[in-house]
C-alpha positions as CSV (number, residue, x, y, z in Angstrom):
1,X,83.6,44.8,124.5
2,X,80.9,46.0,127.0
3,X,80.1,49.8,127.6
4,X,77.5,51.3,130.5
5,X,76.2,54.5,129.5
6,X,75.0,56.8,132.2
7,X,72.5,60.0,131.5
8,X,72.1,61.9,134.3
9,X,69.0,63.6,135.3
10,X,66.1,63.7,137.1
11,X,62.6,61.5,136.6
12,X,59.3,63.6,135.9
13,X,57.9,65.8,133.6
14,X,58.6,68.8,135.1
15,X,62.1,68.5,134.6
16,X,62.1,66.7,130.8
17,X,64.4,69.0,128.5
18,X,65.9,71.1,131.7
19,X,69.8,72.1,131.6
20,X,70.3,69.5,134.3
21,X,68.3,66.3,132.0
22,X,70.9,67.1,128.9
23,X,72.8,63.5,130.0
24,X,69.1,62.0,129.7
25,X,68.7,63.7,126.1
26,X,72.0,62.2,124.4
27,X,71.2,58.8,126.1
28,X,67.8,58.8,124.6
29,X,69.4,60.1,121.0
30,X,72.2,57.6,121.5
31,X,70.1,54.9,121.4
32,X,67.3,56.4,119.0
33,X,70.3,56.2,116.2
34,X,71.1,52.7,117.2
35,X,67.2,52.0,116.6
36,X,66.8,50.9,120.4
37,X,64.4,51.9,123.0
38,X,64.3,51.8,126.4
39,X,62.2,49.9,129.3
40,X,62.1,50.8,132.6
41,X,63.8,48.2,134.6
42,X,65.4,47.9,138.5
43,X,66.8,51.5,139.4
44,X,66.7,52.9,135.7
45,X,65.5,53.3,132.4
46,X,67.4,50.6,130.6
47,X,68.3,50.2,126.5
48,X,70.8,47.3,125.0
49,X,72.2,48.6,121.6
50,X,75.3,47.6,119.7
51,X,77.5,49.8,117.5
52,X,80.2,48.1,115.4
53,X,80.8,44.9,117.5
54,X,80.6,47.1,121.0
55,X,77.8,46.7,123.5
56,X,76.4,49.5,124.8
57,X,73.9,49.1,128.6
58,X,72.6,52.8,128.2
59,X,71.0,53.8,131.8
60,X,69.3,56.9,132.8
61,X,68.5,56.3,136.8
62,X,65.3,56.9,137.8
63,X,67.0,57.6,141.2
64,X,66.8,60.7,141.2
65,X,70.3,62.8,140.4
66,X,71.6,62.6,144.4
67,X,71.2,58.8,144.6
68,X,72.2,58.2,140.9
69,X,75.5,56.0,142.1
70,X,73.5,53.2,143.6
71,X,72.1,52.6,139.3
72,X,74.8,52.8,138.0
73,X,76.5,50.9,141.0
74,X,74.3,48.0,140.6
75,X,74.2,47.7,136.6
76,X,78.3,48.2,137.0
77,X,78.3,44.9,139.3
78,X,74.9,43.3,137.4
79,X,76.9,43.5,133.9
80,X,80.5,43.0,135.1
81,X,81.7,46.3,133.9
82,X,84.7,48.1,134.5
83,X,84.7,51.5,135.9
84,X,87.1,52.4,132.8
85,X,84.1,51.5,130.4
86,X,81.6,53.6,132.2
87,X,80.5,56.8,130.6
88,X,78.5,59.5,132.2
89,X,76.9,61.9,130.7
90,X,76.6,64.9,133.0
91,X,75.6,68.6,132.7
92,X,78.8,71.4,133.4
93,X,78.2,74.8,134.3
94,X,81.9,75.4,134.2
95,X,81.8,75.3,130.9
96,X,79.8,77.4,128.1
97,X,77.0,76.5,126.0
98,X,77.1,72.8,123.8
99,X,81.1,73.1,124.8
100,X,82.0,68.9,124.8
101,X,85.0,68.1,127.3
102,X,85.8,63.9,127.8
103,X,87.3,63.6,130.8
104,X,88.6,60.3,132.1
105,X,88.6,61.3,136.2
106,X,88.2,64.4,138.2
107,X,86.3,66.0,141.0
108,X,82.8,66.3,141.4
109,X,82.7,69.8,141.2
110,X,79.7,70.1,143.2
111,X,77.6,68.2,140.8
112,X,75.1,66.3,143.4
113,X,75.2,62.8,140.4
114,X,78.8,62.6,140.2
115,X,79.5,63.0,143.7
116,X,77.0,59.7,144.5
117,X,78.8,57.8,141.7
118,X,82.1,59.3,143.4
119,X,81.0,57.8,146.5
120,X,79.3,54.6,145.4
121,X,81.4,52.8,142.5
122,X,84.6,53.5,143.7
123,X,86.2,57.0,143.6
124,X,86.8,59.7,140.8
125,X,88.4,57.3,138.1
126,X,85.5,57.1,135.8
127,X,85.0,58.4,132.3
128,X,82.1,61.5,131.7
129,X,81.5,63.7,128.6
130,X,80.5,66.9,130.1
131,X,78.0,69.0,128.2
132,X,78.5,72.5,128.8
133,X,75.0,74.5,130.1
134,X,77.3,77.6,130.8
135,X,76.9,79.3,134.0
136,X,73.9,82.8,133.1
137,X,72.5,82.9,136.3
138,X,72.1,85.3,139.1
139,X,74.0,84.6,142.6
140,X,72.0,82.0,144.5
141,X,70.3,80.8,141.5
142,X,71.9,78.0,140.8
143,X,69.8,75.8,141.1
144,X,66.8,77.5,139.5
145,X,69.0,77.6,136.7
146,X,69.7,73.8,136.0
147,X,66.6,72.8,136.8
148,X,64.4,75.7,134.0
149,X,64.5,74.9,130.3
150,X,67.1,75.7,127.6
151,X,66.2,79.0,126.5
152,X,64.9,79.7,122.8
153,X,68.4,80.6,121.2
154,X,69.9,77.6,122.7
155,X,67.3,75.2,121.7
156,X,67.7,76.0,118.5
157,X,71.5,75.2,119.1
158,X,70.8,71.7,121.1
159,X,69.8,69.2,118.4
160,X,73.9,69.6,116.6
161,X,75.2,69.5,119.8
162,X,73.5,66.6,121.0
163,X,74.4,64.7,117.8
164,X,77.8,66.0,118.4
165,X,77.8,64.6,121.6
166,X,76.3,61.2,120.0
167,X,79.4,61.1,117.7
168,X,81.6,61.4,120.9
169,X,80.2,58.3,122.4
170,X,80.5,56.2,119.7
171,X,84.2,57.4,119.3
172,X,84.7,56.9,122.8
173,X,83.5,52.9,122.0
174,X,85.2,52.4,118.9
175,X,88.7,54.3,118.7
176,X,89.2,54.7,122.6
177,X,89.1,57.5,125.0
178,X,93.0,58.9,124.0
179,X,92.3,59.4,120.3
180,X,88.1,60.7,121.1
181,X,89.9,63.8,123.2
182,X,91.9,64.5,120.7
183,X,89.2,64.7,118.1
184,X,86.6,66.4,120.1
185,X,87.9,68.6,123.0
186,X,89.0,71.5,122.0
């Protein structure tokens, strides 16, 4: 069984560790448990990792969030994997801090890498652990806000959340999406 793991973000230093990069930090912890690395291959950062007979293509696109549909587009078609067995790993402002929620479809909600995968691999029917950022930010800050830093009291709270979040993927892999939502969202 094949799995494509997606962790959205952005490329550069300037936004390593922001609220938006979270889906780049549990892809990079993901395969740092599974004692993989990465290389940077066609449209992405690229890691090959197994966990308990499962395949796992983890991608973080160095496309740039907007245009992150055509990576995971291509490595979908490149690998032969369905959209089913596609996991993104997005940041939510919807919901609060470190909250988990596996989702198997739904909306955009705005968010610029979900609606290029929306519009690029087929519709809304894919798979995404969203990773609550919660939504402290002045009116027409938005953006400021997803793009600046954790701030100190959360960054003590991000390294059990992104193992958390870890533990969710592997479920999602071994036990199936049905029985991983039942465990984790709450």
């Amino acid at each position: 069984m094949k799995y494509l793991i997606v962790g959205l973000g952005n490329i550069g230093p300037e936004y390593a560790h922001t609220r938006h990069n979270i889906g780049f930090d549990i892809a990079d912890e993901l395969v740092k448990s599974l004692e993989g690395s990465f290389k940077n291959i066609r449209l992405a950062y690229y890691s090959e990792v197994s966990f308990k007979g499962r395949k796992l293509h983890v991608i973080k696109p160095t496309t740039y969030m907007n245009l992150s549909g055509k990576a995971v587009n291509y490595y979908m078609q490149e690998l032969k994997i369905p959209l089913e067995n596609v996991l993104v790993l997005v940041d939510d402002l919807a919901l609060p801090l470190g909250k988990l929620r596996l989702k198997l479809q739904g909306s955009s909600a705005g968010h610029n890498g979900l609606k290029s995968i929306e519009a690029l691999c087929g519709g809304q029917q894919y798979p995404r652990l969203r990773f609550g950022i919660s939504d402290n930010y002045p009116k027409g800050r938005q953006a400021d806000y997803v793009l600046a830093p954790f701030d100190k009291d959360e960054q003590l709270e991000l390294p059990a959340l992104i193992d958390k979040s870890v533990e969710l993927i592997k479920s999602f892999v071994t036990v199936g999406p049905a029985k991983t939502m039942t465990a984790f969202n709450s």
